[in-house]
N, C-alpha and C positions, 0 to 999 in steps of 0.2 A: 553506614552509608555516609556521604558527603551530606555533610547540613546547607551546601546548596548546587543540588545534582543539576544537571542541563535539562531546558524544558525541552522536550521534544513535540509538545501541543503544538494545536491547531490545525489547518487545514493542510496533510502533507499528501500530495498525488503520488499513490502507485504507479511512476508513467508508465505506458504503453510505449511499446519501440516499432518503429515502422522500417520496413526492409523496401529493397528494390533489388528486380531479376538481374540477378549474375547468374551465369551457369558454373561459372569458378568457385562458389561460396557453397556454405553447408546448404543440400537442398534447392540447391538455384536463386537462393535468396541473402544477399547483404545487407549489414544493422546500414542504414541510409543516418548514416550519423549528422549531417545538415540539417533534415528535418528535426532528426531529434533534438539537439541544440533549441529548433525554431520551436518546438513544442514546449520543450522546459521553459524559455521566454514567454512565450506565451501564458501559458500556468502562473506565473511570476507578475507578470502584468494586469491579468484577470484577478488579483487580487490571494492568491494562495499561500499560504507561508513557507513552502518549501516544497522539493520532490523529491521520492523514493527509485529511485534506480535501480535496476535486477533485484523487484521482486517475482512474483507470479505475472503480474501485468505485462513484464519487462523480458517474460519468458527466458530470464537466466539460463533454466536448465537446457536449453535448446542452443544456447552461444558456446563459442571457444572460448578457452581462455583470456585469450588476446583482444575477444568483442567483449567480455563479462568487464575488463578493466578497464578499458577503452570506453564503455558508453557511462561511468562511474565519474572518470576526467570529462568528459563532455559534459555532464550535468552541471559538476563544477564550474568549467569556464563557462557554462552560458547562464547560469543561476549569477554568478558575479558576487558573492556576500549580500544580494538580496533578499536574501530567505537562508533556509539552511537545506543541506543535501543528507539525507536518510538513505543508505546505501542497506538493498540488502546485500547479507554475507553468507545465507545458508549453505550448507554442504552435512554430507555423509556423518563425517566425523567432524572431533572437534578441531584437528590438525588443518583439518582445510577451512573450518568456519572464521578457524585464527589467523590462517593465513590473508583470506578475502577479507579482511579486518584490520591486518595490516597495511594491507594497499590501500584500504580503503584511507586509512589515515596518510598513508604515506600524500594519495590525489589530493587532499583535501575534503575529505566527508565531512561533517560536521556530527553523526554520529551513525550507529547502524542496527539494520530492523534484524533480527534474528530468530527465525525458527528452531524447535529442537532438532535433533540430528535427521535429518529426512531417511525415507528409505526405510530405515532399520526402526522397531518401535524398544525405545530407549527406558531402562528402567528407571528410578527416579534418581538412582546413584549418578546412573550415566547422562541425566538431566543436566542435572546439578553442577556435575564435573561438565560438560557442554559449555554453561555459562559461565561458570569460573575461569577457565582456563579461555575466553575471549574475553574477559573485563580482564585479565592482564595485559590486553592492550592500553586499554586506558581511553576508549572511547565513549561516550556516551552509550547503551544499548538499552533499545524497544525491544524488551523480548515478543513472539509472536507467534499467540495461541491459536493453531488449526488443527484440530483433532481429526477432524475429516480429513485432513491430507497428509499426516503423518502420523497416527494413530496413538497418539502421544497427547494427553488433554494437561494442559498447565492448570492444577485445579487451584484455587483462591490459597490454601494453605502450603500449596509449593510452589506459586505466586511467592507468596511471604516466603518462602525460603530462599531464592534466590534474590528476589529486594533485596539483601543483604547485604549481597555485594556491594559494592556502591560505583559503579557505573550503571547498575539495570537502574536507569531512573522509570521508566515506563513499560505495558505492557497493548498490547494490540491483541483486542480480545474476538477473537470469532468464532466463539460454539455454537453461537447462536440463542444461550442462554441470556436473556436481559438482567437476571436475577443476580449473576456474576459482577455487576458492576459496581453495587454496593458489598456486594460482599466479599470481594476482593479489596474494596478501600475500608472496611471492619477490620482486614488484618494484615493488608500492607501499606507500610508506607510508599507507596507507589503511584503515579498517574498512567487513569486508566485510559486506552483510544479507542476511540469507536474502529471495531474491523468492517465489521461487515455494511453497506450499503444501507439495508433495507432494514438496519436496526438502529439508523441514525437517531432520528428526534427520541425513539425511547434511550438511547444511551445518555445523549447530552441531557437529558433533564434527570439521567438517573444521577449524572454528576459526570460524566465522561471528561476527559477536558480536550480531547482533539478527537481529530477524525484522518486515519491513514484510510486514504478512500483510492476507489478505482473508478468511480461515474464522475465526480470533476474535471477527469479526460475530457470527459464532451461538455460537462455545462457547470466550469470552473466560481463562473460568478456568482451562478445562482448557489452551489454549493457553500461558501465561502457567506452567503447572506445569511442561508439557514440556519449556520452555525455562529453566526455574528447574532443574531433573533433570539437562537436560546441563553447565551451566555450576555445579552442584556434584558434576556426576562421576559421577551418580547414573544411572548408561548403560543399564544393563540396564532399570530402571524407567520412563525414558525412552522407552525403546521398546517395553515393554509399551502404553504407552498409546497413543502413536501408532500403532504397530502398526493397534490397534479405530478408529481418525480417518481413517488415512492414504486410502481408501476414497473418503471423503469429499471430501477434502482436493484430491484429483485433481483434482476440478471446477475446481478455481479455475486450472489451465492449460488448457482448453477454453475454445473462441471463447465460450460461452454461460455465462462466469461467473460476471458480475455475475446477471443474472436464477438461475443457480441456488444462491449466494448467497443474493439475496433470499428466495429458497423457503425455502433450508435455515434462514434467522432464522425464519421465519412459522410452519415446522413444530415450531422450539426454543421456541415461544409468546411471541416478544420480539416489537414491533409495530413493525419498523420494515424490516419487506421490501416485497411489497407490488410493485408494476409497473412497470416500466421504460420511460426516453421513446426515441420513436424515435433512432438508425434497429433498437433492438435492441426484437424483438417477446416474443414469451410465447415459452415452450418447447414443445417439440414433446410432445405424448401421452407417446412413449417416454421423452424426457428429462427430463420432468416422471415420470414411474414412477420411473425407476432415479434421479434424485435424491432422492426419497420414499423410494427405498428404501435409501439409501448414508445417507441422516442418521438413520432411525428404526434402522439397526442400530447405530450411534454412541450412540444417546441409550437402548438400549436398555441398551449394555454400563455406559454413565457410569451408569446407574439401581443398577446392581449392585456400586458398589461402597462 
């Protein structure tokens, strides 16, 4: 590995992409790429150290080609060298993960978050080979563990195997195991990022050093505080405030998280939630209640302080 890899830490948004009715576009819906610009700014000025473009939040898998690169350059010019842009570059195989890796450099990413091969459940050969054959780009990479959604678990020990490489300077872990975050740093040299929402505060004090988050969409600052609390030690306060979030925060490991994301922005008054393209539809009654009502008791406490 490089003896001094690229940090990809701290606080980096999975943005969310907001569309507007075209009946010309996939579905009747266009990426409204202004807003998203305003959203990335925004994130940026709220204090975040960078955004994630065409991850899961960013619904990739629903864009053309033409939107998936297109909303990649927009993060860039409206981030400005204020932060850094974390592009994901998932795809099938590894032909196309290297390719969206390419461009991504070509726009200006600063580095890219990567899943193993989606789709297809990859053996550890075809892991391996995944990762290698996109660090020959030469960009920084987060690899990014979702066993739930690709059936493929990056476990601590093939963690270490791909560290090796030396552009995998980091990993985004979401099994949802807490146990995984020191015992990923027992046998890789690698920094580990919190994935999931609702296993914030146990990550960063397990040692975590950043957070690729999807609930800073809505409530960027207070994110951004949480995680400034634990990495000055500040524990008890730390969890005070997650404590009132974490409710919330849940959402974002539920199949319906991008859409209750999008609510929870629309209901925080930011304009950039809004509907989702297929194959993910609207919320159900219920889930649309109890997301209404998991953000307005959050926005109620943050009112009060």
């Amino acid at each position: 590995m490089s003896s001094t890899p690229f940090d990809l830490g701290g606080v980096v948004v999975a943005t969310t992409l907001p569309f507007m009715e075209d009946e010309s576009a996939p579905a009747g819906l266009a990426v409204d790429y202004d807003r998203y610009a305003e959203h990335c700014n925004f994130l940026i000025e709220n204090g975040c150290r960078g955004v994630g473009p065409n991850g899961s939040l960013g619904e990739y898998s629903s864009l053309t080609d033409e939107e998936r690169r297109r909303v990649v350059q927009v993060a860039v010019e409206a981030v400005a060298g204020r932060g850094i842009v974390v592009a994901g570059v998932h795809g099938v195989g590894w032909h196309q993960a290297q390719h969206w890796t390419r461009l991504a450099a070509e726009d200006g990413a600063d580095g890219v978050l990567l899943l193993p091969p989606t789709i297809y459940r990859a053996s550890r050969a075809e892991v391996v080979e995944h990762y290698a054959r996109v660090n020959e780009v030469g960009l920084p990479i987060m690899a990014y563990n979702n066993p739930f959604d690709t059936k493929v678990d990056l476990t601590p020990d093939l963690v270490a195997e791909i560290a090796q490489l030396e552009n995998v300077v980091a990993v985004k872990e979401f099994s949802g195991d807490i146990r995984r975050v020191l015992a990923i740093k027992e046998v890789a040299d690698i920094d580990v990022i919190a994935g999931a929402d609702d296993l914030l505060f146990e990550s960063l004090v397990a040692g975590a050093v950043g957070w690729f988050a999807g609930y800073p969409n809505a409530f960027p600052r207070e994110a951004v505080e949480i995680f400034t609390l634990v990495q000055e030690g500040r524990i008890a306060e730390a969890r005070e405030l997650y404590s009132h979030l974490v409710a919330v925060f849940r959402w974002d490991s539920r199949t319906e998280f991008v859409q209750a994301i999008k609510l929870s922005i629309d209901i925080a008054g930011h304009s950039t939630g809004g509907r989702t393209r297929p194959p993910r539809g609207p919320l159900s009654p219920e889930h649309e209640a109890q997301v209404r009502k998991d953000t307005e008791k959050a926005l109620s406490y943050l009112a009060t302080r």
